[in-house]
N, C-alpha and C positions, 0 to 999 in steps of 0.2 A: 674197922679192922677186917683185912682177909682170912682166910682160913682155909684150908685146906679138908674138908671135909667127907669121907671117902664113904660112899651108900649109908649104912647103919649106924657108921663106927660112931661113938663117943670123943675120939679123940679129935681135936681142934690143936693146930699151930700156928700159930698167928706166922705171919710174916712181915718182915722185918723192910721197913723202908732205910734206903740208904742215900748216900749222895758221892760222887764223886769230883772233887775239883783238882782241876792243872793250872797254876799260878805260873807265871813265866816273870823267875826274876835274872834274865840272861840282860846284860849290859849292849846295850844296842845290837841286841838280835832279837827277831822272831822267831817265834814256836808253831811247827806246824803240826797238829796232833790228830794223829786216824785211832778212834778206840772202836772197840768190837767185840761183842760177846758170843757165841753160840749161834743165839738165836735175833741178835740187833747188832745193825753194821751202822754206828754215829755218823757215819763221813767224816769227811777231813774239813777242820777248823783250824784257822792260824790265828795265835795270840799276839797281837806287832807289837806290844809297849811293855814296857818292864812294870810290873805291877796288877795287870791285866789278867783274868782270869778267863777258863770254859770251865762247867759243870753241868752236870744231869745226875736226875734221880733216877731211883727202881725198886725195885722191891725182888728181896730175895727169894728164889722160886722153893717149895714147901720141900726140896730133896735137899735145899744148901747148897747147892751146885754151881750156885750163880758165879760165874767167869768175867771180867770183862780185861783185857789186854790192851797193849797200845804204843803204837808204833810213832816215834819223834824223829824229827828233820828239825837244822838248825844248821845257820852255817858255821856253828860249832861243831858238829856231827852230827850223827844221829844216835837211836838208842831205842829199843822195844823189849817190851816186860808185863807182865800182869801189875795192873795199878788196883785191884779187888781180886779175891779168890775165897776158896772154900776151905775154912779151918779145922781140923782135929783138936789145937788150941786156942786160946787167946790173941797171942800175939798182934795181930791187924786189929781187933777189934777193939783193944789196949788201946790204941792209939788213935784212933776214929773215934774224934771227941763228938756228941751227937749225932755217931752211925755220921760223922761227913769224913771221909777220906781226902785228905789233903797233900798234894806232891808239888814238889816245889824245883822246877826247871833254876839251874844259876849258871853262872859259867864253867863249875866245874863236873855238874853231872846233875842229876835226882835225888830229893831228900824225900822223905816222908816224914810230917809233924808229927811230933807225939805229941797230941792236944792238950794231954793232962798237965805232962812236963814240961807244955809251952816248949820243946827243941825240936830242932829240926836234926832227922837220925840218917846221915849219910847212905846210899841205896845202892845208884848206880851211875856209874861214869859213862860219860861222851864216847863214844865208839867212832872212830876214824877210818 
């Protein structure tokens, strides 16, 4: 485990490993997915098969700040959004079964799984 440990202090915060995945279940289209945080530019990755996945790990930095954003091309549209960010609640992390965040491209836009509820929670639509 890491920690955050500043000269003298006592205190210790562990930090938190995560994972992000983009599932592409668009019907005979590819996903072409550029994600980007702060501080790590992923490049651009295309998913071509329905069913097919990208993901990467990280670990969240000791301020909770950790960002990572992400811009989609399809010849459905496109579409750019925060796929992780930094909470005051719950909510994300509700649903991030095993810290993995799960977004799920279809043809009518972006889900995000709720892992516990097994469903997929409608996000955001295809931008034209």
């Amino acid at each position: 485990d890491q920690c955050y440990c500043g000269g003298d202090s006592k205190y210790q915060l562990p930090l938190t490993d995560w994972q992000v995945t983009i599932i592409n279940y668009q019907i005979n289209a590819s996903l072409e997915v550029h994600c980007k945080s702060k501080d790590d530019d992923l490049g651009v990755h295309v998913i071509q098969n329905e069913g097919e996945r990208y993901s990467w790990g990280f670990k969240e930095n000791w301020l909770q700040t950790t960002k990572f954003w992400c811009n989609f091309q399809s010849r459905l549209g496109h579409a750019s959004f925060e796929v992780f960010w930094p909470e005051t609640g719950t909510w994300l992390s509700d649903r991030c079964s095993n810290s993995n965040c799960v977004w799920v491209a279809s043809n009518d836009g972006f889900s995000l799984l709720n892992g516990p509820a097994k469903t997929l929670e409608f996000q955001h639509p295809w931008l034209h």
